[in-house]
N, CA, C and O atoms as a GROMACS GRO file, in nm:
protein
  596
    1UNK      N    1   7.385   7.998  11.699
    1UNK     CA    2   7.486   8.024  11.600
    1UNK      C    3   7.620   8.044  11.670
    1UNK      O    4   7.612   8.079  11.788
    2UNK      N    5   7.731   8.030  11.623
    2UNK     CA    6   7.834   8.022  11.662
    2UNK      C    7   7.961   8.089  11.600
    2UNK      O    8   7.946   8.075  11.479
    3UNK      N    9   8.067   8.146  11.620
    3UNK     CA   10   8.091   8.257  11.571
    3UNK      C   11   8.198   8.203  11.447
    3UNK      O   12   8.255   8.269  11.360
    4UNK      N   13   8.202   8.055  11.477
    4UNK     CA   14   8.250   7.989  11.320
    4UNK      C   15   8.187   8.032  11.211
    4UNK      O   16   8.241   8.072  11.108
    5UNK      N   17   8.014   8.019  11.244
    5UNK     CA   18   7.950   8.103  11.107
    5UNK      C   19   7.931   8.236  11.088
    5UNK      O   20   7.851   8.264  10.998
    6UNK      N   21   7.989   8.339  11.156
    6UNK     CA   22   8.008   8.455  11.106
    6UNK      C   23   8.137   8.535  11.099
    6UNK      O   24   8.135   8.647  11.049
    7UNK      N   25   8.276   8.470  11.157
    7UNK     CA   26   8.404   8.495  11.180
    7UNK      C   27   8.492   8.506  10.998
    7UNK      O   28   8.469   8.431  10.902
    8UNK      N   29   8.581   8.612  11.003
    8UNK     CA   30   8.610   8.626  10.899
    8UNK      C   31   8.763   8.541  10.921
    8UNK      O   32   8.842   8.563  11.014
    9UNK      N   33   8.780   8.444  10.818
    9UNK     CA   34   8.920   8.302  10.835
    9UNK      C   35   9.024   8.369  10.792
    9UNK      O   36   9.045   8.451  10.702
   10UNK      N   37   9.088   8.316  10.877
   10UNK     CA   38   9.239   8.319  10.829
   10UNK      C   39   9.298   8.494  10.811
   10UNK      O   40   9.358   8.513  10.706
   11UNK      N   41   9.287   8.571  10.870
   11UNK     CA   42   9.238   8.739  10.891
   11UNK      C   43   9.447   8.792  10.858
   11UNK      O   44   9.552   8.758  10.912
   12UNK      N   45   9.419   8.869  10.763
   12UNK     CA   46   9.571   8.932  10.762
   12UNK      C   47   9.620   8.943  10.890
   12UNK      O   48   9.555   8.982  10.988
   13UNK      N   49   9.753   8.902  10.889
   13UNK     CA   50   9.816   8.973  11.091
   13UNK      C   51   9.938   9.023  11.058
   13UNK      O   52  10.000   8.969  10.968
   14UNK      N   53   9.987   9.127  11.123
   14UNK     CA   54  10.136   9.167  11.121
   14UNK      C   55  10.203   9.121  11.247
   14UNK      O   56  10.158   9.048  11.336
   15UNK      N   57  10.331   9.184  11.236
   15UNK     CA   58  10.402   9.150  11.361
   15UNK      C   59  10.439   9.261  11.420
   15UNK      O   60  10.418   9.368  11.363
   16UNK      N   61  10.493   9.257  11.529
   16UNK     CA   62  10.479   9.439  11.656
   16UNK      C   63  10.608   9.543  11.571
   16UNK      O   64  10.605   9.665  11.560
   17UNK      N   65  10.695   9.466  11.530
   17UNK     CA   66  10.780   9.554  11.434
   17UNK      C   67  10.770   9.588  11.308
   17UNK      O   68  10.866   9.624  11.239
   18UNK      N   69  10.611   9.574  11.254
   18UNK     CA   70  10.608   9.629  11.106
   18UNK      C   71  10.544   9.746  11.079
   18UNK      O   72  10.449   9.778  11.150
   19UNK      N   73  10.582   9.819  10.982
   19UNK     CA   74  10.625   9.961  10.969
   19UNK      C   75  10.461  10.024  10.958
   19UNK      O   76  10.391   9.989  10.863
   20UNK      N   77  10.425  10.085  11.024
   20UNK     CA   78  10.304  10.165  11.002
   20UNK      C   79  10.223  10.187  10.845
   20UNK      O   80  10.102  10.178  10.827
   21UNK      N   81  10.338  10.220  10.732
   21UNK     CA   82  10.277  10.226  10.631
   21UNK      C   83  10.272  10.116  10.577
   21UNK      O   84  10.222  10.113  10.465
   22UNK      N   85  10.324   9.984  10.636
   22UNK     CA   86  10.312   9.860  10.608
   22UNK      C   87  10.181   9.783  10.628
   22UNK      O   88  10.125   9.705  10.551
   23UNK      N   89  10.148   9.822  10.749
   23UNK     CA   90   9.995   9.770  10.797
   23UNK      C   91   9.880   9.853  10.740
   23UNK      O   92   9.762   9.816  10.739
   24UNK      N   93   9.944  10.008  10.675
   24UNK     CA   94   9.814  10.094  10.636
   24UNK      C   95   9.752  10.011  10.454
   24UNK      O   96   9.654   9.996  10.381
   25UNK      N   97   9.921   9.977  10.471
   25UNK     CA   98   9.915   9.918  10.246
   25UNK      C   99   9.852   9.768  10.324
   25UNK      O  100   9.847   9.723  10.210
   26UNK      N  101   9.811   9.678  10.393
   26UNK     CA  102   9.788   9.568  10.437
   26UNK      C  103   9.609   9.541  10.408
   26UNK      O  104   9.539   9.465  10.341
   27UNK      N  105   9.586   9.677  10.522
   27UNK     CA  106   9.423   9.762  10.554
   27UNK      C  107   9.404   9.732  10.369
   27UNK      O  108   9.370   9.620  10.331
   28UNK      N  109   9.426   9.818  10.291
   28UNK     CA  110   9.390   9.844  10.192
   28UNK      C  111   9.371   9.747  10.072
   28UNK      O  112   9.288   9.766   9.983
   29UNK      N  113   9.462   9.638  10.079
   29UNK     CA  114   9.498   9.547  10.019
   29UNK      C  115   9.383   9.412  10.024
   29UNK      O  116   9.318   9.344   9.944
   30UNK      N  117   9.408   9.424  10.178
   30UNK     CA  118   9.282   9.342  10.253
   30UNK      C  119   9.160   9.380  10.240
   30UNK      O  120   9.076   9.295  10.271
   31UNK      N  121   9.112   9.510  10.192
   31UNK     CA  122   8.960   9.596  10.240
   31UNK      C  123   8.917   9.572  10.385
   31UNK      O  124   8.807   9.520  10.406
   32UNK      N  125   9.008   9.613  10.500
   32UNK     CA  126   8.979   9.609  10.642
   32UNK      C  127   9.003   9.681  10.682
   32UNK      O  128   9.061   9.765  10.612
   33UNK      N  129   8.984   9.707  10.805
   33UNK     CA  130   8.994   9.821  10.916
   33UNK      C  131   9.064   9.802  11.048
   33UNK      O  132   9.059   9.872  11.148
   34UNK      N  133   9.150   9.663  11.019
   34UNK     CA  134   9.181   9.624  11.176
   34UNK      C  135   9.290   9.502  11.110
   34UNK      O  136   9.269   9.419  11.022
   35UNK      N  137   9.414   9.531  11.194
   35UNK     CA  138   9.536   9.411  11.197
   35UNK      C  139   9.554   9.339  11.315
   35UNK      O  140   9.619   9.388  11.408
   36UNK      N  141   9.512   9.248  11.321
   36UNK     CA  142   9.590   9.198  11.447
   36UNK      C  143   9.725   9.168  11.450
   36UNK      O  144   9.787   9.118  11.356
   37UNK      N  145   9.781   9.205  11.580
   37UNK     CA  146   9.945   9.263  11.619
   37UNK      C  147   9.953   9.104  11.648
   37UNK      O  148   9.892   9.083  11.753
   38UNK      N  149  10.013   8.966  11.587
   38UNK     CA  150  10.050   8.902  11.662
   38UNK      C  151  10.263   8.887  11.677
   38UNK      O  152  10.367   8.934  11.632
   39UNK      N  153  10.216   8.798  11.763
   39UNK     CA  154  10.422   8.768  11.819
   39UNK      C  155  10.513   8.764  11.712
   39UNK      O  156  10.612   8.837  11.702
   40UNK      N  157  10.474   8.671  11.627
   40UNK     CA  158  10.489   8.604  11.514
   40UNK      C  159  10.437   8.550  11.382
   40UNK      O  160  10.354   8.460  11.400
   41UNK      N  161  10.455   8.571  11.284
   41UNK     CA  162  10.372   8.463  11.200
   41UNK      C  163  10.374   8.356  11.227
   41UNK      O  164  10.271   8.298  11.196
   42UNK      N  165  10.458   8.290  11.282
   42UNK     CA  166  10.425   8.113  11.318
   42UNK      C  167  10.354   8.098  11.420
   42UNK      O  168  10.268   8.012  11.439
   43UNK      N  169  10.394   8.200  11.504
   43UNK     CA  170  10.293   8.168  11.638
   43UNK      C  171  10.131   8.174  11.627
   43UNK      O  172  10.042   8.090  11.640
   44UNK      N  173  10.134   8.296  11.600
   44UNK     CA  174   9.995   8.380  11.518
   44UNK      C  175   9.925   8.414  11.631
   44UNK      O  176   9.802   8.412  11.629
   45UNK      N  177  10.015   8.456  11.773
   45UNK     CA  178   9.978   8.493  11.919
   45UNK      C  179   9.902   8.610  11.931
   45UNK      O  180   9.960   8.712  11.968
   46UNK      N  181   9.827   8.613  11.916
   46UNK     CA  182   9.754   8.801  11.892
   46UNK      C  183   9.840   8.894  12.043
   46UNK      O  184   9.813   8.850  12.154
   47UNK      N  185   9.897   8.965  12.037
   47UNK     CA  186   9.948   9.063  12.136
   47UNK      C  187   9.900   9.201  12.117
   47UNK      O  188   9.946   9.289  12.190
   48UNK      N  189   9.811   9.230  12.022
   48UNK     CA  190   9.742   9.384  11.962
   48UNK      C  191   9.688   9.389  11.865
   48UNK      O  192   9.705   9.322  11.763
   49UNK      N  193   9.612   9.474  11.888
   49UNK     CA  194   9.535   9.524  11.765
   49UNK      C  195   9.560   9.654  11.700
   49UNK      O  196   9.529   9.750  11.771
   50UNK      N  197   9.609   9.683  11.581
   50UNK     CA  198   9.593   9.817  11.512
   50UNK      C  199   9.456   9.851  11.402
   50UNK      O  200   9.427   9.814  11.289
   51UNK      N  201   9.415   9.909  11.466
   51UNK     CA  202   9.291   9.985  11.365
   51UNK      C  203   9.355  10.128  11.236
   51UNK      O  204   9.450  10.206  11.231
   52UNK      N  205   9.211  10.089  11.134
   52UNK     CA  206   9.238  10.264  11.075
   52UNK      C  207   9.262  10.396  11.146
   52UNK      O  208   9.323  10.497  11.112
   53UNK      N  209   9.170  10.354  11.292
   53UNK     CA  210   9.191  10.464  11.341
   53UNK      C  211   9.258  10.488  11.423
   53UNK      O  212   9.247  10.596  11.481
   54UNK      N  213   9.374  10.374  11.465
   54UNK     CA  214   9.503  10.396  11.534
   54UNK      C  215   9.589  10.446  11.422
   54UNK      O  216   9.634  10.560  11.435
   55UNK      N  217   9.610  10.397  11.345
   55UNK     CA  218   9.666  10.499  11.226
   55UNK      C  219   9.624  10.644  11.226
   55UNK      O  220   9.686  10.742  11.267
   56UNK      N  221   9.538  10.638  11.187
   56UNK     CA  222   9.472  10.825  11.124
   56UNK      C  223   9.547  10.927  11.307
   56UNK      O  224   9.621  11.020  11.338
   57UNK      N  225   9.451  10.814  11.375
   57UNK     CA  226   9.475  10.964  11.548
   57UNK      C  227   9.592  10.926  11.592
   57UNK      O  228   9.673  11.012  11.628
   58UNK      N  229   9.628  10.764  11.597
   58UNK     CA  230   9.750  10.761  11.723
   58UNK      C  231   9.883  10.775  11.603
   58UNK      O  232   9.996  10.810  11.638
   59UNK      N  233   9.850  10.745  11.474
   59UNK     CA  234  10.010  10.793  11.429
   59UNK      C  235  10.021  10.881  11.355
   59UNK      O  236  10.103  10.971  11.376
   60UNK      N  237   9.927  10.878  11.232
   60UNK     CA  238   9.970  11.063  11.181
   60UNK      C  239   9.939  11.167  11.220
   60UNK      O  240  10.014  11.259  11.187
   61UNK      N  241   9.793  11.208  11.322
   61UNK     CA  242   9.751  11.330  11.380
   61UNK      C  243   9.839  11.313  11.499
   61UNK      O  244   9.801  11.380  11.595
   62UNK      N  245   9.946  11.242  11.520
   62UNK     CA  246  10.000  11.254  11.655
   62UNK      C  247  10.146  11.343  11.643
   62UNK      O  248  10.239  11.364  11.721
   63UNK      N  249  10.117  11.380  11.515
   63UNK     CA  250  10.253  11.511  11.500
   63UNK      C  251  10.376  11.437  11.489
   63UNK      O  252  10.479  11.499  11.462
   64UNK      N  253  10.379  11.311  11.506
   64UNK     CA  254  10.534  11.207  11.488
   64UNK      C  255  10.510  11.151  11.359
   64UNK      O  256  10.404  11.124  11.303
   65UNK      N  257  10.656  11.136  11.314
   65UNK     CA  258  10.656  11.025  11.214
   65UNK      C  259  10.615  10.928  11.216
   65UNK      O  260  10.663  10.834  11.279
   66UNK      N  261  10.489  10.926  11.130
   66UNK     CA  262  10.454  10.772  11.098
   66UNK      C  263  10.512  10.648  11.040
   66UNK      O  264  10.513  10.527  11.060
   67UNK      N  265  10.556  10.728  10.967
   67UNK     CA  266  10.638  10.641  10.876
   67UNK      C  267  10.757  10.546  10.885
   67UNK      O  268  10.805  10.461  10.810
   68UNK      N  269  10.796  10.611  11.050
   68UNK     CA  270  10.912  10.562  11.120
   68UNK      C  271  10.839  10.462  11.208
   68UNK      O  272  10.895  10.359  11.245
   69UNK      N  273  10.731  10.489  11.237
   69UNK     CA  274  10.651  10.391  11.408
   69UNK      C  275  10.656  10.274  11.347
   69UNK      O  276  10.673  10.257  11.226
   70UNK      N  277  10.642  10.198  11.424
   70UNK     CA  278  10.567  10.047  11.386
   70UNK      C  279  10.425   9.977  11.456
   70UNK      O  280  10.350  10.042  11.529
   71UNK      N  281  10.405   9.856  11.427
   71UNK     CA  282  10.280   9.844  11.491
   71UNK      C  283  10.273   9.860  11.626
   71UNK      O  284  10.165   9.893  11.675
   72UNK      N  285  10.396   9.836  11.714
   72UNK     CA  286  10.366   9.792  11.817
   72UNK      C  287  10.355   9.949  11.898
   72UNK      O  288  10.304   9.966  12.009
   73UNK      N  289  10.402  10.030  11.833
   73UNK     CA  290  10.376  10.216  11.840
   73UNK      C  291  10.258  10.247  11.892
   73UNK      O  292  10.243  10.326  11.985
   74UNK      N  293  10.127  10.159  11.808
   74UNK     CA  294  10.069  10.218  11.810
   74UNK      C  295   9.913  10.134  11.826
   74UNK      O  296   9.801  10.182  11.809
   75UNK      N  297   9.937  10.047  11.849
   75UNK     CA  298   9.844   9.901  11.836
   75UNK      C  299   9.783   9.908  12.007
   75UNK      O  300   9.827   9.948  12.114
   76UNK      N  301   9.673   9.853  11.963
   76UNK     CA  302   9.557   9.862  12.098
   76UNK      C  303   9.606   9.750  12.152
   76UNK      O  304   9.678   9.668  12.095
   77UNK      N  305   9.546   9.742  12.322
   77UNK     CA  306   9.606   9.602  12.438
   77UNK      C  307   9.507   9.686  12.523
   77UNK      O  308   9.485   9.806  12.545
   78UNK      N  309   9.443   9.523  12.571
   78UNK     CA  310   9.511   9.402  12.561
   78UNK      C  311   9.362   9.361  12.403
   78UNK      O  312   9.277   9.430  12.347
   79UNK      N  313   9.401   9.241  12.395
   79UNK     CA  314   9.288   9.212  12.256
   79UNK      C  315   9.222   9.109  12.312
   79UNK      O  316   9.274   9.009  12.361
   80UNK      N  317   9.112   9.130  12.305
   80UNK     CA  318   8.951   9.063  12.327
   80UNK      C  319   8.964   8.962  12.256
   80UNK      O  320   9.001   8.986  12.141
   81UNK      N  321   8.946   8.840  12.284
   81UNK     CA  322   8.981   8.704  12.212
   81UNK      C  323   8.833   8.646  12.210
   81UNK      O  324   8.767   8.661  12.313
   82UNK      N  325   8.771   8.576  12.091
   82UNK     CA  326   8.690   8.405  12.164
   82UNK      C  327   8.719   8.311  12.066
   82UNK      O  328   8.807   8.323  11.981
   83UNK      N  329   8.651   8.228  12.078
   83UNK     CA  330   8.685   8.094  12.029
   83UNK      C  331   8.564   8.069  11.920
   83UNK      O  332   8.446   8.103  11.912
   84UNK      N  333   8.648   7.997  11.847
   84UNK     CA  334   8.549   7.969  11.677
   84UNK      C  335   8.426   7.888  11.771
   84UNK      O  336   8.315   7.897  11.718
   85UNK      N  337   8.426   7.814  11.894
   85UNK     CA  338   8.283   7.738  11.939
   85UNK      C  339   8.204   7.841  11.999
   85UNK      O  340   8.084   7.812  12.002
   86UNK      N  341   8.242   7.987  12.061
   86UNK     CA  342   8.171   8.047  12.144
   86UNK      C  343   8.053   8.094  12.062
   86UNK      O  344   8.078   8.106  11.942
   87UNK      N  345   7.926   8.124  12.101
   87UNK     CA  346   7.813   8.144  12.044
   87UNK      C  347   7.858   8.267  12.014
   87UNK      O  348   7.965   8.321  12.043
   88UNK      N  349   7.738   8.315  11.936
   88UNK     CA  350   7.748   8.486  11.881
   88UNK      C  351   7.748   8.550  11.990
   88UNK      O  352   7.835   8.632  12.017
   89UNK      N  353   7.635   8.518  12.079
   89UNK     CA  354   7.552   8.627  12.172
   89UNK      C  355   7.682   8.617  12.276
   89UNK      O  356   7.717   8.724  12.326
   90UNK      N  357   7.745   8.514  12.307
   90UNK     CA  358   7.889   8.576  12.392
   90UNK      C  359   7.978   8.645  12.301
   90UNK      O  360   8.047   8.733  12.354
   91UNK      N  361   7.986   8.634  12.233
   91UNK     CA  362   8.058   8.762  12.154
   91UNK      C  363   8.035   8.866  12.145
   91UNK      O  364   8.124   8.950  12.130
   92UNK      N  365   7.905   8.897  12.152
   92UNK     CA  366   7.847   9.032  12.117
   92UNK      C  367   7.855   9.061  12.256
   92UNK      O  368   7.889   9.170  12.302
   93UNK      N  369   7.827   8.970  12.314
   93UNK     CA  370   7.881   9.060  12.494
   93UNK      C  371   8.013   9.094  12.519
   93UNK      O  372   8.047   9.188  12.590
   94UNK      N  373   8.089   9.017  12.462
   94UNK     CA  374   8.224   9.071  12.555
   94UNK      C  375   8.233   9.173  12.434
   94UNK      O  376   8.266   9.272  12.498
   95UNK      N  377   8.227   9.223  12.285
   95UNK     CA  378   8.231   9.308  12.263
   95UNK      C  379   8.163   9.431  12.296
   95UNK      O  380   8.198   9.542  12.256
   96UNK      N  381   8.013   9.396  12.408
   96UNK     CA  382   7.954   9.487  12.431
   96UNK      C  383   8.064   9.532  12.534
   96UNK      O  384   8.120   9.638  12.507
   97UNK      N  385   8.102   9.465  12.647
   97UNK     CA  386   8.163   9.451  12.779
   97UNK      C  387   8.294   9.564  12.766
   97UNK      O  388   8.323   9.652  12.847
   98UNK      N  389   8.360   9.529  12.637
   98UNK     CA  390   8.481   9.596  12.600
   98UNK      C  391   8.504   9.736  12.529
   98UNK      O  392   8.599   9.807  12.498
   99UNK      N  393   8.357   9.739  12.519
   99UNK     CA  394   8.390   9.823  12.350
   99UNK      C  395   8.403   9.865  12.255
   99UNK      O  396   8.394   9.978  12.206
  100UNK      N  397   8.442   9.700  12.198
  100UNK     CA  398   8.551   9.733  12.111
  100UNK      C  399   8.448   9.647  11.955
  100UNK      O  400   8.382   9.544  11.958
  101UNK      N  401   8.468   9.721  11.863
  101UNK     CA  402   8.403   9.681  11.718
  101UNK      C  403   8.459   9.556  11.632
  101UNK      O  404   8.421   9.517  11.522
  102UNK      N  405   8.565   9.503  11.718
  102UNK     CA  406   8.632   9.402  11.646
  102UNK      C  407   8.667   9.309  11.732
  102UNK      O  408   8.722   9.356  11.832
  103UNK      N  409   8.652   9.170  11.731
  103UNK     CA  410   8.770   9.033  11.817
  103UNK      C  411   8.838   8.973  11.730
  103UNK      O  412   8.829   8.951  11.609
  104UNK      N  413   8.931   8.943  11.838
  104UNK     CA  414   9.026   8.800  11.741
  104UNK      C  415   8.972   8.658  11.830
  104UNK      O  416   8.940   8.636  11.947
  105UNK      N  417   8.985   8.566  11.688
  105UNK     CA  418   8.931   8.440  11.722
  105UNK      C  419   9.042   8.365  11.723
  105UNK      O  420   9.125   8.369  11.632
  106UNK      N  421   9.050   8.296  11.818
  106UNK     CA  422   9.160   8.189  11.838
  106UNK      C  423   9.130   8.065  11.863
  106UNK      O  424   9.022   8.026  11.909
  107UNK      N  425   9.221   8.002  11.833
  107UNK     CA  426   9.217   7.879  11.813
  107UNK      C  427   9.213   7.770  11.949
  107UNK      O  428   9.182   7.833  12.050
  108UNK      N  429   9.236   7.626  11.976
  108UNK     CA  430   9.258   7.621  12.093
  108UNK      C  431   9.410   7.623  12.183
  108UNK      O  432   9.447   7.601  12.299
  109UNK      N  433   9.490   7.679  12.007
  109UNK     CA  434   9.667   7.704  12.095
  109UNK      C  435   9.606   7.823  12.122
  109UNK      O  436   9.690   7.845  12.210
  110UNK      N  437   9.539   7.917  12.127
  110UNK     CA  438   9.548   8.065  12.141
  110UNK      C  439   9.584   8.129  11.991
  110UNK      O  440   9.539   8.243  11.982
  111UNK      N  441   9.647   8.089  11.885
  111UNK     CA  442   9.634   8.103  11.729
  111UNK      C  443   9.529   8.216  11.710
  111UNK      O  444   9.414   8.196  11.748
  112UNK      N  445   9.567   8.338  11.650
  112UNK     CA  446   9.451   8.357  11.558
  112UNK      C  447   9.405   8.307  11.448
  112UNK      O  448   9.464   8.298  11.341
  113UNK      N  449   9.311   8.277  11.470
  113UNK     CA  450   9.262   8.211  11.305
  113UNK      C  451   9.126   8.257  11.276
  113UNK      O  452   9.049   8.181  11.218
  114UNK      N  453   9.088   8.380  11.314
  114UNK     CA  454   8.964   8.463  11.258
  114UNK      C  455   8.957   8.618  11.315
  114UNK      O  456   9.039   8.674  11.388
  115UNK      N  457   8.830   8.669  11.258
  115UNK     CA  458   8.806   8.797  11.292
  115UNK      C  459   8.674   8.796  11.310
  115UNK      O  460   8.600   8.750  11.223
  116UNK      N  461   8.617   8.860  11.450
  116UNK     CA  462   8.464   8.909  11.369
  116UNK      C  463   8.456   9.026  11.439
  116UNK      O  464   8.490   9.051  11.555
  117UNK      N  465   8.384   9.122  11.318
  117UNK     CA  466   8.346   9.248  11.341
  117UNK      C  467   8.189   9.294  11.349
  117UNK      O  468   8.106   9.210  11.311
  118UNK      N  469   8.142   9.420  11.395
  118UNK     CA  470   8.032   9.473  11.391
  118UNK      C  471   7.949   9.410  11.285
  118UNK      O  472   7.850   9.342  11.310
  119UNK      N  473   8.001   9.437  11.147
  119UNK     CA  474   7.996   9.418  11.017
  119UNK      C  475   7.921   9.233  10.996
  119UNK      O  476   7.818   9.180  10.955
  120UNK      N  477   8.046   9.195  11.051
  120UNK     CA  478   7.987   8.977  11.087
  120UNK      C  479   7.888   9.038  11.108
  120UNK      O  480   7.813   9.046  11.011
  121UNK      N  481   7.851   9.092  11.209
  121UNK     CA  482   7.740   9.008  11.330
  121UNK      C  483   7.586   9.057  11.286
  121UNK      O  484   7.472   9.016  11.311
  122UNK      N  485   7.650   9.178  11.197
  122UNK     CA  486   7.523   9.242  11.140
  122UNK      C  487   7.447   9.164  11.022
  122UNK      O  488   7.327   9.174  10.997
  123UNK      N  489   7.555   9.073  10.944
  123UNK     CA  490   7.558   9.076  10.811
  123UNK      C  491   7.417   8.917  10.821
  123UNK      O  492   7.318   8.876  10.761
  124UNK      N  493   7.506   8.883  10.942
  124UNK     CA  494   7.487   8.700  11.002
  124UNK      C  495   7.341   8.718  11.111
  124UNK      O  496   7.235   8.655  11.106
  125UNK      N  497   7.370   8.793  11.178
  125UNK     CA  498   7.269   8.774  11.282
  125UNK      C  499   7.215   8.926  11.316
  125UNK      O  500   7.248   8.996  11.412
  126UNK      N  501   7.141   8.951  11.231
  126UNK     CA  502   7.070   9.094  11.228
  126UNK      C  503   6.989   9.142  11.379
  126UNK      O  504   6.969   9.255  11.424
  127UNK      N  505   6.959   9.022  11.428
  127UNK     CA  506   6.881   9.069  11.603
  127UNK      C  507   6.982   9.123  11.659
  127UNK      O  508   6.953   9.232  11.709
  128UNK      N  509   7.092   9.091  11.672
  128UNK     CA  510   7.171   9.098  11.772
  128UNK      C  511   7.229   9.277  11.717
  128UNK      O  512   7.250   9.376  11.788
  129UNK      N  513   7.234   9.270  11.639
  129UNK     CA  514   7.335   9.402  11.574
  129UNK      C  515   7.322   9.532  11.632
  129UNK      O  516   7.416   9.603  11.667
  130UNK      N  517   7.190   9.561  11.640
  130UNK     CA  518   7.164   9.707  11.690
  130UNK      C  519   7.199   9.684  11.814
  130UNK      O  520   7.283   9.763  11.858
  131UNK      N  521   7.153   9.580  11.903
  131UNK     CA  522   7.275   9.585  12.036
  131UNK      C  523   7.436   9.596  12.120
  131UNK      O  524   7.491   9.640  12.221
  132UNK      N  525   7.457   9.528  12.001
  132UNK     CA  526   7.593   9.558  11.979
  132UNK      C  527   7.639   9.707  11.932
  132UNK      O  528   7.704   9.781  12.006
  133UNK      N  529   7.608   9.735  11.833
  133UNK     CA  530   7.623   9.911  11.790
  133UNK      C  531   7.614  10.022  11.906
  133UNK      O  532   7.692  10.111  11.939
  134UNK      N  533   7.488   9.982  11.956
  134UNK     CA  534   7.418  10.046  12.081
  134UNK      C  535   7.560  10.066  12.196
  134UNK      O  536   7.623  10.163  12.237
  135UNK      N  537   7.567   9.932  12.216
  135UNK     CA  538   7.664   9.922  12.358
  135UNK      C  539   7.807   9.965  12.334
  135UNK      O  540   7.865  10.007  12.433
  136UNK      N  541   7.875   9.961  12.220
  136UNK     CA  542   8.002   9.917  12.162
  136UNK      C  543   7.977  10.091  12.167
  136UNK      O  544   8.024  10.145  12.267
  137UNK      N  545   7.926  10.159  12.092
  137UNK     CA  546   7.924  10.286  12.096
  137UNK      C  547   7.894  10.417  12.234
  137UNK      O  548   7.886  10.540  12.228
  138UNK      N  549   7.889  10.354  12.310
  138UNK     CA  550   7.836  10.467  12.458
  138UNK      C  551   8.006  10.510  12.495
  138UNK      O  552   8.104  10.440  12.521
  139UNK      N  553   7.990  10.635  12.484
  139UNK     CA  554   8.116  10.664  12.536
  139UNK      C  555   8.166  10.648  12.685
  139UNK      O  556   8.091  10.657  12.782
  140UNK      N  557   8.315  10.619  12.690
  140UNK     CA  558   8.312  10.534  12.799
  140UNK      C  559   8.418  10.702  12.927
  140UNK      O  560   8.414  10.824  12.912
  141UNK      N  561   8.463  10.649  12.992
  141UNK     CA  562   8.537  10.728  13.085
  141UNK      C  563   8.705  10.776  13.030
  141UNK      O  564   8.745  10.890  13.054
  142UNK      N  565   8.788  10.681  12.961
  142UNK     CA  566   8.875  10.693  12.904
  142UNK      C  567   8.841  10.690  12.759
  142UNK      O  568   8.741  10.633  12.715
  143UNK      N  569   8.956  10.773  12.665
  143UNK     CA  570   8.918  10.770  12.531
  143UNK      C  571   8.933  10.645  12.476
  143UNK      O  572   8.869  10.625  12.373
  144UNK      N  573   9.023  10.528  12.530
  144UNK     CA  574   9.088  10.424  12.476
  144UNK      C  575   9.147  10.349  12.574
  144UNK      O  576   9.186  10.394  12.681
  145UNK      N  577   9.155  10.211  12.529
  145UNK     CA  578   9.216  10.167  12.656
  145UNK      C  579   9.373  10.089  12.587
  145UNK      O  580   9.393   9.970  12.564
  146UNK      N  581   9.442  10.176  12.572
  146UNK     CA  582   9.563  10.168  12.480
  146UNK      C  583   9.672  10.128  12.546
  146UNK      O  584   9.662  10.189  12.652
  147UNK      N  585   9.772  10.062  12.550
  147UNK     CA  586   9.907  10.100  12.576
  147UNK      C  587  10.022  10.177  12.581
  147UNK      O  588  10.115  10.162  12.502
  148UNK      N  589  10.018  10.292  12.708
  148UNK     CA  590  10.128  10.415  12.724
  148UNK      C  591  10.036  10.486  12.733
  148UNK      O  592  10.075  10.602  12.733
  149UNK      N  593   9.860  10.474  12.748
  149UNK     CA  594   9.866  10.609  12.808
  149UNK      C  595   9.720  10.592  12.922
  149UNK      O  596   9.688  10.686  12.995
   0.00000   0.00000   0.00000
């Protein structure tokens, strides 16, 4: 299987200067948990990722105005990429490898043009899932592997 058949298309993206409560009304709008930060809309360059829970810890429990930050405030780096041909089971590795509960799928400019999450891989390929959960979840040495800190 290949992560064309479990990748979510064409995935909302912001850009590094849009307003925190912009990407939170995005999340909601979308029913997601994750923006990818790209350059541009035309480009559709993924440069970050913002999660719900870069919102909730890195901008409103962080005692600063949220409302003032923007994505690029507060958005995860670097972002775990694969390609709509790469199989699942490399996906589920480099998300094991990384971490991280979410990739961006790119195209062969580098384009995002998908998403797949925990959620895909569970929904699509049920063997693989509890491994992924398993690995993606072991706490690691740093809390995050963020930008600025």
């Amino acid at each position: 299987m290949q992560v064309k058949d479990v990748m979510t298309s064409n995935p909302a993206c912001c850009a590094p200067d849009t307003p925190l409560p912009e990407v939170a009304r995005m999340m909601e709008q979308h029913d997601c948990g994750c923006i990818p930060v790209v350059e541009d809309q035309d480009s559709k360059k993924p440069v970050g990722m913002i999660t719900d829970r870069d919102l909730a810890l890195r901008g409103v429990a962080s005692g600063q105005d949220a409302r003032i930050m923007k994505a690029e405030d507060r958005m995860s780096t670097p972002v775990v990429t694969v390609t709509p041909e790469d199989s699942v089971d490399d996906c589920c590795r480099k998300m094991e490898d990384h971490q991280v509960r979410r990739v961006a799928v790119v195209d062969e400019n580098g384009c995002c043009c998908g998403m797949v999450a925990q959620a895909d891989v569970a929904l699509h390929a049920t063997h693989q899932a509890a491994d992924v959960v398993r690995e993606v979840s072991q706490p690691t040495d740093s809390a995050s592997n963020v930008q600025g800190q």
